[in-house]
C-alpha positions, 0 to 999 in steps of 0.5 A, spaced: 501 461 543 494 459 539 494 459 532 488 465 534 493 469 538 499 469 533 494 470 528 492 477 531 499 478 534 502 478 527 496 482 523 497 487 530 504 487 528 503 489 521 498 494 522 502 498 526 508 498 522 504 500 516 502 506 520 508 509 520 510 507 513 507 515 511 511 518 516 517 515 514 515 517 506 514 524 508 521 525 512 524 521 507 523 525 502 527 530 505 533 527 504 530 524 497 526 524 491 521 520 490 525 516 484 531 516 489 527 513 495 524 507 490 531 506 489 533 505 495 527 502 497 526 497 492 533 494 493 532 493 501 526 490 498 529 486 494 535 483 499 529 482 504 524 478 501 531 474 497 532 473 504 525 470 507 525 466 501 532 464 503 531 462 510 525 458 508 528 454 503 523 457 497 529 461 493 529 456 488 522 457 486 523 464 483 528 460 479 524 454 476 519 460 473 518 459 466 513 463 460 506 465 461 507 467 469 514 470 468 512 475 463 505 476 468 511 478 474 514 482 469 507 485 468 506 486 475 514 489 476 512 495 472 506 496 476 508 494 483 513 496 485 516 501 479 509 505 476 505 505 483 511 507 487 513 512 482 505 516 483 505 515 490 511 517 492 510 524 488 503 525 491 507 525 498 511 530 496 506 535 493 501 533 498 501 533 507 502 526 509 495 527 512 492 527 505 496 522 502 495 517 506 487 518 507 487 519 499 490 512 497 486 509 502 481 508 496 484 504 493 479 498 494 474 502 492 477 502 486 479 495 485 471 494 486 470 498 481 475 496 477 473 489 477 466 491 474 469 492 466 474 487 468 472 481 471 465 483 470 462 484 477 456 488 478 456 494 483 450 492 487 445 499 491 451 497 497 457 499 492 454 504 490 453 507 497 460 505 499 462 509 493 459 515 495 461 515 502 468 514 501 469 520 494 466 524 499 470 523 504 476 524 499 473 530 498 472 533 505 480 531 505 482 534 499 478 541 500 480 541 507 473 541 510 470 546 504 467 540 498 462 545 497 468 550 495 471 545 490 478 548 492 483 543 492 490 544 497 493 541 490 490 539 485 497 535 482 497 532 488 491 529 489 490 527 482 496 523 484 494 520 489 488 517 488 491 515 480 496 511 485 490 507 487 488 506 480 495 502 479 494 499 486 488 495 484 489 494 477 496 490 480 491 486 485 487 484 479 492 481 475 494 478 481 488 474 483 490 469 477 497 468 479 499 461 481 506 463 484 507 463 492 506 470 494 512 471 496 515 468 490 511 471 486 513 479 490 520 478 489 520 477 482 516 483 481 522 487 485 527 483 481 523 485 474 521 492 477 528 494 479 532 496 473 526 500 470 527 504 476 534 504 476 533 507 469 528 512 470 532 515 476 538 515 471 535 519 466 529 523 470 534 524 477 540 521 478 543 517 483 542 519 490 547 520 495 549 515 500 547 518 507 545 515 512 538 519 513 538 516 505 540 510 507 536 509 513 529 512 509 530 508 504 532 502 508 525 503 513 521 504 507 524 498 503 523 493 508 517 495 513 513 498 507 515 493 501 517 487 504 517 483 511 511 487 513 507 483 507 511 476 510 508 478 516 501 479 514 501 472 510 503 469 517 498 472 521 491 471 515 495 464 515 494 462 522 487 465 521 486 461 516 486 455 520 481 451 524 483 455 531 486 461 528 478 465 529 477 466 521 481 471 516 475 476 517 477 478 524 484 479 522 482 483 516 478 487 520 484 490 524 487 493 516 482 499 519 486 501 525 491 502 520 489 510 518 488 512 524 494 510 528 498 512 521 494 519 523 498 519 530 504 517 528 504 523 522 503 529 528 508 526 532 514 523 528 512 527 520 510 534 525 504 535 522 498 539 525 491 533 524 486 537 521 479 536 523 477 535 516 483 529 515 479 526 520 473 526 518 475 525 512 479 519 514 471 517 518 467 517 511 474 513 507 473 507 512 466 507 513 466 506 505 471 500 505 467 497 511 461 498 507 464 496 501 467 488 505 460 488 509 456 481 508 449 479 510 449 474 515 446 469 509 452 471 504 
């Protein structure tokens, strides 16, 4: 295979499974709450990317982290995989994944205006438009095609769900000045988040029962959700990246499939009835993030 055809191959491979992984939250929690799946899911996490590390002769590299940048995979732990988990699993619980799932779309619309006060970009006449695009769409979504009525399915269930991208983006812009391996740099942030999870399920839940519908969600979401997925993403914008790889941009690209499939996989594995308003919903959530990562020509 060429580096443009494992480039795609993967970045397809990726995108299918991440469309599952809403199904897989929502028919998790059956069995589970959201303190209880993020344990299980966190630990598959963990033992997966030790694992990746292991079979690429990279462990030893989490080990030789020191100072400022341990304290910065710490930081992140908090954020990614225990603070964000913990409101995106809660949404899901309150909320159909439906409307979850578009909801937390969002989260590059929040990194972009996140990044204003941060990093001190500016929000240029296109980012304002993508905004409003996108807010609209979460209002079509929320309202269940009623945005003039303002009457939200779950106003919790909502609020979390938008809140989750807020935790998302803040964890990617602390990111941007880590130097670490990104596999590395995602396993210490497991190591680091996974007590604070451990506690907090002790003292707000308890442990979760050991059964294989537990067992087998905590697993998927873990593995296919929190950890190979990212591997496999890294593979494919790596041979993109190269000089016959096609570009990182058509691979990126294929991240806008990802809600839509997710939508299939939701009707026929979570049994939910797509509602008209998701849909279109979903339509201005995308046409947002496309206007959003849109460059003219000269850019």
């Amino acid at each position: 295979m060429t580096n443009r055809s494992k480039a795609v191959a993967h970045g397809l491979a990726a995108v299918a499974i991440w469309s599952t992984v809403a199904s897989a939250f929502k028919l998790s929690l059956r069995h589970l709450d959201p303190l209880q799946l993020l344990l299980l899911a966190s630990a598959a996490s963990l033992v997966a990317l030790g694992g990746v590390l292991l079979a690429k002769g990279r462990l030893a590299l989490a080990a030789r982290v020191r100072g400022r940048e341990l304290l910065r995979c710490a930081l992140l732990g908090a954020l990614n995989p225990f603070l964000y988990y913990v409101i995106l699993f809660k949404s899901y619980a309150l909320l159909p994944a439906q409307e979850a799932q578009p909801l937390n779309y969002t989260w590059a619309i929040t990194l972009s205006l996140l990044s204003v006060p941060l990093l001190g970009q500016k929000l240029r006449a296109r980012d304002l438009a993508a905004i409003l695009v996108s807010y609209l769409g979460v209002l079509v979504i929320s309202t269940h095609g009623d945005p003039l009525g303002l009457r939200f399915s779950d106003p919790l269930g909502v609020g979390l769900a938008l809140g989750s991208t807020l935790i998302w983006a803040l964890y990617w812009l602390i990111n941007t000045k880590s130097e670490l391996d990104p596999v590395v740099g995602l396993f210490l942030n497991f190591l680091f988040g996974l007590p604070l999870i451990l506690a907090a399920t002790c003292i707000f839940s308890e442990p979760p029962a050991l059964t294989f519908p537990a067992l087998l969600g905590g697993a998927y979401v873990g593995l296919f959700e929190m950890g190979l997925t990212f591997a496999l993403w890294l593979s494919a914008m790596k041979h993109a990246a190269l000089p016959d790889g096609g570009g990182t941009a058509r691979v990126a690209n294929l991240i806008f499939l990802s809600p839509f499939l997710s939508l299939v996989f939701i009707h026929f594995l979570a049994g939910e009835t797509i509602l008209p308003a998701t849909v279109a919903g979903l339509a201005f959530i995308v046409a947002g993030n496309a206007i959003m990562q849109y460059k003219g020509r000269k850019a």
